[in-house]
ZAMARGU-4260 file (C-alpha; in steps of 0.2 Angstrom, whole numbers, plus 5000, padded with zeros to 4 digits):
<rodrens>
0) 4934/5300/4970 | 4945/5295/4983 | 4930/5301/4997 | 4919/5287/4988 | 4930/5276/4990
5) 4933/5277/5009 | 4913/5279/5010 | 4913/5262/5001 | 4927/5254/5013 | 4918/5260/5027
10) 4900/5251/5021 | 4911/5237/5018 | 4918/5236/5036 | 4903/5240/5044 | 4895/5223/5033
15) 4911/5215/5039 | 4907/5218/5055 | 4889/5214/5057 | 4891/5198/5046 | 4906/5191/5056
20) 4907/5196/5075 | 4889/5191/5079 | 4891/5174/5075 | 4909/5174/5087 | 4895/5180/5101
25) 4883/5168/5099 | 4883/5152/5107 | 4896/5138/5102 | 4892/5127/5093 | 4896/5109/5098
30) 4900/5096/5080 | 4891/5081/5082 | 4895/5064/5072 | 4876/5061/5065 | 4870/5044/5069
35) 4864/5032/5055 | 4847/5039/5053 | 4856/5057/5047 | 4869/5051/5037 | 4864/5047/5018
40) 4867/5028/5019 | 4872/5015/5033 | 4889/5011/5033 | 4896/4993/5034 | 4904/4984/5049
45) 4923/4983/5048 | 4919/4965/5048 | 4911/4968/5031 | 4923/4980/5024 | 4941/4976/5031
50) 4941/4956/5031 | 4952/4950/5020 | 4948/4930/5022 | 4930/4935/5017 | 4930/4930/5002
55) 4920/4935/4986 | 4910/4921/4978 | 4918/4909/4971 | 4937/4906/4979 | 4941/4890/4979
60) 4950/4877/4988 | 4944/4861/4981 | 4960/4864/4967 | 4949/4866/4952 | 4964/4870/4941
65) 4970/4854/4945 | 4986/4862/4952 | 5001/4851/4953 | 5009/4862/4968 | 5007/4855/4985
70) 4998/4875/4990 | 4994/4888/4980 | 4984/4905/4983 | 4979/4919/4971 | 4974/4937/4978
75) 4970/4955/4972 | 4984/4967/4978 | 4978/4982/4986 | 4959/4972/4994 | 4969/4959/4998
80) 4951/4948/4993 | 4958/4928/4990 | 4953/4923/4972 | 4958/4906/4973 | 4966/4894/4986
85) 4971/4877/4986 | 4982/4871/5005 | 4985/4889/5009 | 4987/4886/5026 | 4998/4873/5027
90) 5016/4875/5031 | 5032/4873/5020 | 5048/4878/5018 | 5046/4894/5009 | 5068/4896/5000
95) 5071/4911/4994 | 5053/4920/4995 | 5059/4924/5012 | 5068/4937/5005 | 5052/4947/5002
100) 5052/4949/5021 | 5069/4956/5019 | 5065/4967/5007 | 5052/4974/5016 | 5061/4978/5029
105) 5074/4985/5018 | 5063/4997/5010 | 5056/5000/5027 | 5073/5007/5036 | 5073/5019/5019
110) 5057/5026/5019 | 5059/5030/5037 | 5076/5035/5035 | 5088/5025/5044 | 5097/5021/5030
115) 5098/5028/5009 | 5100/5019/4993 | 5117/5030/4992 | 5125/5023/5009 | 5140/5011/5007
120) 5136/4994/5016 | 5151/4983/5020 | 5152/4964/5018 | 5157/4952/5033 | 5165/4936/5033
125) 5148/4929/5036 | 5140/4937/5023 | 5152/4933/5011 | 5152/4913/5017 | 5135/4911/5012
130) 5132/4896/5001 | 5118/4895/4988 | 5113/4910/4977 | 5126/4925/4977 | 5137/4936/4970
135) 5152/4931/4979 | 5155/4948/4989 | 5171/4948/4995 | 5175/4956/5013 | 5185/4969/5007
140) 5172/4979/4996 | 5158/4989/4997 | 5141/4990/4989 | 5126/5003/4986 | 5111/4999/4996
145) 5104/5001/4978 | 5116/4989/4972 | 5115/4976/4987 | 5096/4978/4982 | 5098/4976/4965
150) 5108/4961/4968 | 5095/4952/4980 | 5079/4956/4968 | 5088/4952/4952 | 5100/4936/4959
155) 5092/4934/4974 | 5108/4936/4981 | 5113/4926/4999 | 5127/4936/5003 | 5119/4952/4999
160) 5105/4951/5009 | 5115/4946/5024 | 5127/4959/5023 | 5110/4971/5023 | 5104/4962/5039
165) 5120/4966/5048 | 5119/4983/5041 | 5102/4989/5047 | 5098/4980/5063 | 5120/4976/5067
170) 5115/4955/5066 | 5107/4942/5055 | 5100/4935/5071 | 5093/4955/5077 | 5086/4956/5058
175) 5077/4939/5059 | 5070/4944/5075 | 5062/4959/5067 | 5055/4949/5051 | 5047/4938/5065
180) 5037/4951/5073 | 5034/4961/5059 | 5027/4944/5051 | 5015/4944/5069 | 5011/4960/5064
185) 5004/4957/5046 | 4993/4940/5051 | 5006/4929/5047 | 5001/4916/5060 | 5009/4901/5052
190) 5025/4908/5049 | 5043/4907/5058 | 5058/4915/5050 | 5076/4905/5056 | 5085/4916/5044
195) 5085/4931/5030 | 5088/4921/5016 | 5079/4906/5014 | 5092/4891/5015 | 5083/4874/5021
200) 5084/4875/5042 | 5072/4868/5053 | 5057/4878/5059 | 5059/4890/5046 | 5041/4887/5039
205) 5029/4899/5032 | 5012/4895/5021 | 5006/4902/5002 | 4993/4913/5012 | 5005/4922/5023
210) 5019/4925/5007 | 5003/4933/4999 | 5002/4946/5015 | 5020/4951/5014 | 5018/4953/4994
215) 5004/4962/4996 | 5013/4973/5011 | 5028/4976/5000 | 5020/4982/4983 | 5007/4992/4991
220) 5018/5002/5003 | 5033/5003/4994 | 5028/5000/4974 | 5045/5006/4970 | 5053/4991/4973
225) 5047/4984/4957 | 5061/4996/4949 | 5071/4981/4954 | 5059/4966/4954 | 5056/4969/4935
230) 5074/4970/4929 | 5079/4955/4917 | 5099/4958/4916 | 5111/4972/4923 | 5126/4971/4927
235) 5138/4978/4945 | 5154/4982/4949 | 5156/4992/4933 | 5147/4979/4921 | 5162/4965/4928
240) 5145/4955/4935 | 5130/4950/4927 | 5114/4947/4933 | 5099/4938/4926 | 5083/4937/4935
245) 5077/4921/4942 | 5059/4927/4940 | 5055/4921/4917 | 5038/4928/4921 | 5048/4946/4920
250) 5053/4945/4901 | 5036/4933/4897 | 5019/4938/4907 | 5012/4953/4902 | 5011/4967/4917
255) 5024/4957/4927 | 5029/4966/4941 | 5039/4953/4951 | 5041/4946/4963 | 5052/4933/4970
260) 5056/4914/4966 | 5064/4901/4980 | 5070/4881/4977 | 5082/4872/4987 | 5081/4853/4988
265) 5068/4851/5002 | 5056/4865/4998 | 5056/4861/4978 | 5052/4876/4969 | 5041/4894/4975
270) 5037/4907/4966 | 5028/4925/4973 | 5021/4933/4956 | 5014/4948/4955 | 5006/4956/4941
275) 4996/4972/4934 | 4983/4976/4919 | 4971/4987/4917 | 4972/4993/4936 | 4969/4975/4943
280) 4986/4970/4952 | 4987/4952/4957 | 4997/4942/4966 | 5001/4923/4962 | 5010/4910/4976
285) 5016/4894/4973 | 5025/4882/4985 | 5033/4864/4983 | 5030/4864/4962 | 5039/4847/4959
290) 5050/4856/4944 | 5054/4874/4939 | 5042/4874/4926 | 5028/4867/4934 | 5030/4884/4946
295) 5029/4895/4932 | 5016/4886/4922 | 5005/4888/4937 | 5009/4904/4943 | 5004/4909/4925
300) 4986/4899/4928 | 4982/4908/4943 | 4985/4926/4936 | 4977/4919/4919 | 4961/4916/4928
305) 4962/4932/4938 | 4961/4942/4925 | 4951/4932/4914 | 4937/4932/4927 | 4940/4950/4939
310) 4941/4968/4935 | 4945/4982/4946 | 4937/4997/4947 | 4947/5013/4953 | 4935/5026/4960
315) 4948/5042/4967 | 4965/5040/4973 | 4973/5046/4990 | 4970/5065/4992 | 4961/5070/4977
320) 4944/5080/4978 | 4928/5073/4978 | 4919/5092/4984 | 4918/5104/4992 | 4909/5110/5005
325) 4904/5126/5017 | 4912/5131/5031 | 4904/5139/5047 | 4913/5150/5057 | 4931/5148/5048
330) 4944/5160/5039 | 4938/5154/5025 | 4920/5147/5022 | 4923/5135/5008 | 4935/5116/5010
335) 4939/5103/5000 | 4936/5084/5005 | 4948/5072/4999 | 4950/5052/4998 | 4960/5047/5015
340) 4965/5032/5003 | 4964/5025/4987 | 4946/5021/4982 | 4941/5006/4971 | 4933/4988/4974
345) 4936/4971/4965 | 4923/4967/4952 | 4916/4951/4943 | 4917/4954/4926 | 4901/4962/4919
350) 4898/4971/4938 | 4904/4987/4934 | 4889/4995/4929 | 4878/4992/4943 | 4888/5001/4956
355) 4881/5015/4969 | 4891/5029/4977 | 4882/5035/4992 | 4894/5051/4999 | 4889/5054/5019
360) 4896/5071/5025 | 4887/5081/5041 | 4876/5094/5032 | 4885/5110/5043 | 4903/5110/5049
365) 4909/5122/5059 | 4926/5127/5060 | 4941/5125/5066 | 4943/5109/5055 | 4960/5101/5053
370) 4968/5094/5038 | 4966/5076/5039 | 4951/5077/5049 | 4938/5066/5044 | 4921/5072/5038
375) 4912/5059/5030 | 4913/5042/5020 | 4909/5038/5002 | 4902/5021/5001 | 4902/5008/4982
380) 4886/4996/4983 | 4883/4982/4972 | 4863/4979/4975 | 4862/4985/4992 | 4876/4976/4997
385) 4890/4988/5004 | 4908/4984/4995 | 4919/4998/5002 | 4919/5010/5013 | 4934/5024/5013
390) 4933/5040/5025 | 4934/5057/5018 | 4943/5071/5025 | 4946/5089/5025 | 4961/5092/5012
395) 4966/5109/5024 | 4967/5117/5041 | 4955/5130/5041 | 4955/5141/5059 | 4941/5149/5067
400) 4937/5165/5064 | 4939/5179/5080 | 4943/5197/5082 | 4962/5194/5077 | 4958/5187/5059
405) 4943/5195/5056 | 4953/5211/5057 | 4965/5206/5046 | 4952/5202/5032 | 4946/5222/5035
410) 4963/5227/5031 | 4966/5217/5017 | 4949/5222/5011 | 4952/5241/5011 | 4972/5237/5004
415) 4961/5226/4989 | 4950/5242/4987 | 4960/5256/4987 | 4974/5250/4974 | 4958/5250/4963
</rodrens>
């Protein structure tokens, strides 16, 4: 018995052999990106794909809902496609929606580990002389950065969000400097920041179109920051200070998710809303509403229509399969290609069921292939017309097979067989 089985392990090897080292001799094979005429479908320009002020049908900005705000803009979250507009580029005095800058950078300097929601942050006699909206921090105690974030989300807290400046980057003027450049770095073109928190100073302007690109910034990176954006009252300081969101959407708007309100006496009232149902997230600005309720009432109207009139179609999320493919020449001879990125287009309602996928991978891959690596694309067509393009990548490293690995598999073959 045991004589078949080493006759068996050497027919094996000898297949092994034959199967796997002539291909290691033969000559390399160079992987070439196919041009259009292989791949399964043109792809789109990034002009047609990445644009976010290329608009689907019927944005407006001839203020058809009869808006009583001086600018207003209604977006989808994660496209970024404009849904409606009415002054959207002109600039005002944005309050306390600055702070969305703020908290982005907050939740910047935790993701990439400079600070934690656990560290202790102290206040300084600036930030604790801070007029308008606070908790009245007082030099001689200390706070979370979970609670100062709390507190600025919730209270939209002056004091708070200057102590946090002086915490991350060691000054309010250092922190401003950053919201400026990474406001150039989103598109904000009509925007300068004079300050973290929004009290009336000259030149600090910004426009509803670029507080809809920090939203959108903020909630796709770091969604969870609405842990705190949709909190109607909590308390601090052991349940000795209460706090009640300025945001009413929160407790009355279905699929509320935030995001920040804003009034003094020269910008009148703002209001960044965001919103989600049924996997279509919007994002709602108002600026210079002539009375609180006029900014919610019209907040409310743009998210109204955006649902009323848009659906969002969710095709594969970040790093989930769509197949699997052969390899050449690899450890292994079989890969999994993943979504780089979330996957889904904004639809008109009644679009849905007219959509085309058109998956484009190179019919023979060779290895080595590194995870991350990208393949292919998937393409979604409305009638020809190319809505999104997303790449597709290998989910795994997969290494070239040579005499090293290949007798490792010979081994492990004959260790496989013989505990048979």
């Amino acid at each position: 018995m045991q004589t078949k089985k080493l006759l068996i392990c050497l027919f094996l090897t000898m297949t092994l052999l034959f199967s796997t080292i002539m291909p290691c001799f033969a000559e390399e094979s160079v992987y070439i990106w196919p041009d259009a005429s292989i791949m399964a479908s043109s792809t789109s320009s990034s002009e047609d794909t990445n644009d976010t002020t290329n608009n689907i049908d019927d944005v407006s900005n001839s203020n058809s809902l009869n808006l009583e705000s001086h600018s207003a803009i209604l977006i989808e979250q994660s496209t970024g496609k404009i849904l409606y507009e009415h002054n959207s580029h002109e600039q005002l005095r944005p309050a306390s929606v600055t702070k969305v800058m703020s908290m982005l950078l907050i939740m910047e300097a935790i993701s990439n580990g400079s600070i934690s929601l656990t560290d202790t942050v102290t206040c300084s006699e600036t930030a604790s002389s801070m007029g308008g909206s606070q908790i009245w921090l007082d030099p001689r105690e200390t706070l979370t950065v979970d609670e100062m974030l709390k507190a600025i989300c919730v209270a939209s807290a002056n004091d708070c969000v200057v102590a946090m400046a002086e915490h991350i980057s060691g000054s309010q003027e250092s922190f401003v400097q950053m919201m400026n450049d990474k406001a150039k770095q989103l598109g904000m073109e009509n925007t300068t920041f004079k300050n973290c928190h929004g009290l009336d100073e000259d030149e600090h302007v910004t426009t509803s179109y670029d507080i809809a690109l920090m939203s959108k910034e903020l909630l796709n990176n770091y969604p969870e920051i609405t842990k705190y954006t949709t909190i109607w009252t909590d308390t601090l300081r052991d349940g000795k200070s209460e706090l009640t969101n300025t945001n009413k959407l929160i407790r009355n708007y279905q699929g509320s998710t935030g995001l920040k309100t804003g009034s003094t006496g020269l910008a009148l009232y703002n209001l960044s809303a965001s919103a989600t149902r049924n996997d279509l997230s919007l994002i709602s600005v108002i600026m210079k509403a002539p009375s609180t309720k006029v900014r919610f009432d019209e907040a409310q109207k743009l998210l109204d229509y955006g649902f009323a009139n848009y659906s969002f179609k969710q095709f594969g999320v970040q790093g989930e399969i769509i197949k699997s493919v052969d390899i050449n020449k690899g450890i292994t001879n079989n890969l999994d290609i993943i979504f780089e990125e979330n996957a889904g287009i904004l639809l008109k309602k009644g679009e849905d069921k007219e959509i085309e996928q058109t998956i484009s991978i190179n019919e023979e891959l060779f290895a080595p292939i590194i995870s991350g690596q990208k393949l292919g694309e998937v393409t979604y067509s409305i009638n020809g017309e190319i809505k999104t393009t997303v790449n597709l990548v290998a989910k795994n490293t997969i290494d070239k097979i040579n005499l090293f690995t290949m007798s490792k598999q010979i081994i492990y073959s004959w260790i496989d067989l013989l505990r048979t």
